[in-house]
GUGUTOR-861490 format. One line per 8 residues: their letters; for each residue x, y, z of C-alpha. Coordinates in nm, 2 decimals, padded with zeros to 4 digits. Layout:
! residues N
A) X,Y,Z; ...
//
This chain:
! residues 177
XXXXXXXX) 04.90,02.91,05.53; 04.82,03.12,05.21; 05.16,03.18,04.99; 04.98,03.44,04.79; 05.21,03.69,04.89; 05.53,03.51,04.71; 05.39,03.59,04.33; 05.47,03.92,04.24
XXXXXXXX) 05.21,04.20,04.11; 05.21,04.29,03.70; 05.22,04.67,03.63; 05.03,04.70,03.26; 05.12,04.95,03.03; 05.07,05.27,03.11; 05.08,05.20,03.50; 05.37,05.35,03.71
XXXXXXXX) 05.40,05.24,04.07; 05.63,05.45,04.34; 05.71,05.32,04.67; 05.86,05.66,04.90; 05.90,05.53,05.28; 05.63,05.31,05.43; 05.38,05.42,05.11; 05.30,05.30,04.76
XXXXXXXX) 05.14,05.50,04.44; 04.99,05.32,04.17; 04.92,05.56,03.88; 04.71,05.44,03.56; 04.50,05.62,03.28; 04.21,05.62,03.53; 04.34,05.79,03.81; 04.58,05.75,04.18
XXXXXXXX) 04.56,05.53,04.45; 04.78,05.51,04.77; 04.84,05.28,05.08; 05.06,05.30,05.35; 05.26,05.00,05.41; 05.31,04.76,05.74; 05.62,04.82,05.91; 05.62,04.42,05.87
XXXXXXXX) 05.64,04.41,05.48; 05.89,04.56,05.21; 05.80,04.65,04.91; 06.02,04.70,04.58; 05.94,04.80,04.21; 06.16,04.65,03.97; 06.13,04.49,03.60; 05.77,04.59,03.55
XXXXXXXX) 05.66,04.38,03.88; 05.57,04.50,04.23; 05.73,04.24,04.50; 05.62,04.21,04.82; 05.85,04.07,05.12; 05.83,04.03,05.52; 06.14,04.18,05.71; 06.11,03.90,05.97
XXXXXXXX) 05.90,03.55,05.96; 05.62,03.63,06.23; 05.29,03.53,06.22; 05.17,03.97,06.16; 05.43,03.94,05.90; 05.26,03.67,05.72; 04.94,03.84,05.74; 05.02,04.12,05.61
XXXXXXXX) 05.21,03.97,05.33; 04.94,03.85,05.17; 04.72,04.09,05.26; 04.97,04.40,05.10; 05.00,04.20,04.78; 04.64,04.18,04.72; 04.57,04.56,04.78; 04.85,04.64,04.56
XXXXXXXX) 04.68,04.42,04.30; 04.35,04.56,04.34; 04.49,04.90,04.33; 04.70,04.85,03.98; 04.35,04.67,03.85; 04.15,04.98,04.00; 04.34,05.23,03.79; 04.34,04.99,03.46
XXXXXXXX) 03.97,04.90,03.50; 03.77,04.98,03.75; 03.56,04.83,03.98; 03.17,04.81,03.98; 02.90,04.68,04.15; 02.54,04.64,04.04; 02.25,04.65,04.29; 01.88,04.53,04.24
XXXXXXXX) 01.59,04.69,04.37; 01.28,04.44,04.40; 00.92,04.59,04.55; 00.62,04.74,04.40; 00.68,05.12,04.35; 01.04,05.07,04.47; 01.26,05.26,04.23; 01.57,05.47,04.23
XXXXXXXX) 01.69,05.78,03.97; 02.00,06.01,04.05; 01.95,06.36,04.09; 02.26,06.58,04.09; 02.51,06.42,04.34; 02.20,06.25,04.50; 02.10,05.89,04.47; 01.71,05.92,04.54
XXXXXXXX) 01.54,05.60,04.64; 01.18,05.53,04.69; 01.18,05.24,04.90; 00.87,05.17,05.09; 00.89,05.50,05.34; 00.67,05.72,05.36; 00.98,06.00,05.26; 01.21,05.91,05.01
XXXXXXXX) 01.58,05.87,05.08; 01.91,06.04,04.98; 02.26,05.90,04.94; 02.52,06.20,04.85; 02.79,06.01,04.64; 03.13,05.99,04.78; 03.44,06.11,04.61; 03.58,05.88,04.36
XXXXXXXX) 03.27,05.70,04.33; 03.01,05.71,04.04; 02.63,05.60,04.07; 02.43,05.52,03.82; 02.04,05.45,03.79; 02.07,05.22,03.46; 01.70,05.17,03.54; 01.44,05.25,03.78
XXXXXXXX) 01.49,04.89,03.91; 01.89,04.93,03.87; 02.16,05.11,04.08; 02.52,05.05,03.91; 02.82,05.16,04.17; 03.17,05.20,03.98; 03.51,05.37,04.08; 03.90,05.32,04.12
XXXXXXXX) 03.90,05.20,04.50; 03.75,04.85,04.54; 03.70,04.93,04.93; 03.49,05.22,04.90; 03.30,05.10,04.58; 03.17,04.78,04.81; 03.13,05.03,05.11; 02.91,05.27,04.93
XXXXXXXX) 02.78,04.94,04.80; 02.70,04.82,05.16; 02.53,05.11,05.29; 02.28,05.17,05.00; 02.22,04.77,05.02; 02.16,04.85,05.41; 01.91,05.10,05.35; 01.63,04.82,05.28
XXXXXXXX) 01.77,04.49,05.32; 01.58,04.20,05.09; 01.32,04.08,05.36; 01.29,03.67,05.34; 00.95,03.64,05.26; 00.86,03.87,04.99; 01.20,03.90,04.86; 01.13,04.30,04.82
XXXXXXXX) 01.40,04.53,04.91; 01.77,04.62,04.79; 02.05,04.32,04.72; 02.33,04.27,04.47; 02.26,04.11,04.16; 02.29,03.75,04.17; 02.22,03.76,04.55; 01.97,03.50,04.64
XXXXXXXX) 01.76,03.56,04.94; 01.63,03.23,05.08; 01.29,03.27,05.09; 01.06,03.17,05.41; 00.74,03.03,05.38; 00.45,03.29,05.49; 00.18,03.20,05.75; -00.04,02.92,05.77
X) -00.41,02.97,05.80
//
């Protein structure tokens, strides 16, 4: 069993945090963020430090100790730094540029896509070959993520398509004459 829900969460400078019934806001010089809480857990601000507790030992409880204490953490670190995801685009003629609130990709179709950015997310074409995905809410930044990477997955014997950076696609060997 994971005890990851027994260290307490480290507000910065500059970052307030306000629990008001079964909710929590982190505030930070880069914007809000808010979850409703579990019935299961309790959550207290005090000295600096976000603490998270179970009202009874079940095995929910336990879940969702751990599990609050991490979102809280990835919200205070949201609204200090940021999140951001990069994305590779691999294939001749494949290439992506941002257009207004549009992400345009060229991707092998005949047409080429659009992805309208959410809310609270920024997208960046850092090159034609290069899709950058940054914002405050480490959920939706790997969502958004997800669904341009699902556009054109990286196919296993060419390698061409969309995958994070670092990703490596195990290759297949082609056809034998």
């Amino acid at each position: 069993m994971s005890r990851v829900g027994k260290y307490p969460v480290a507000l910065p400078q500059g970052v307030t945090a306000e629990v008001k019934n079964q909710n929590i806001a982190v505030k930070g010089k880069m914007g809000n963020l808010a979850l409703d809480l579990p019935p299961e857990v309790v959550v207290k601000v005090e000295g600096g430090k976000v603490a998270v507790s179970m009202h009874h030992d079940t095995a929910r409880a336990r879940v969702l100790w751990g599990t609050t204490r991490n979102n809280i953490n990835n919200m205070v670190k949201g609204v200090t730094e940021g999140f951001r995801t990069v994305l590779e685009i691999e294939g001749v003629g494949f290439k992506a540029a941002v257009q207004g609130k549009d992400l345009v990709l060229q991707i092998g179709f005949s047409h080429e896509v659009r992805y309208t950015m959410p809310d609270g997310i920024t997208i960046k074409a850092e090159k034609p070959t290069v899709i950058s995905v940054t914002g405050i809410d480490k959920q939706k930044v790997g969502q958004v993520a997800a669904e341009i990477r699902a556009m054109k997955k990286p196919e296993p014997y060419k390698g061409k398509g969309i995958k994070y950076e670092g990703e490596r696609i195990r290759r297949k060997e082609g056809k034998k004459k």
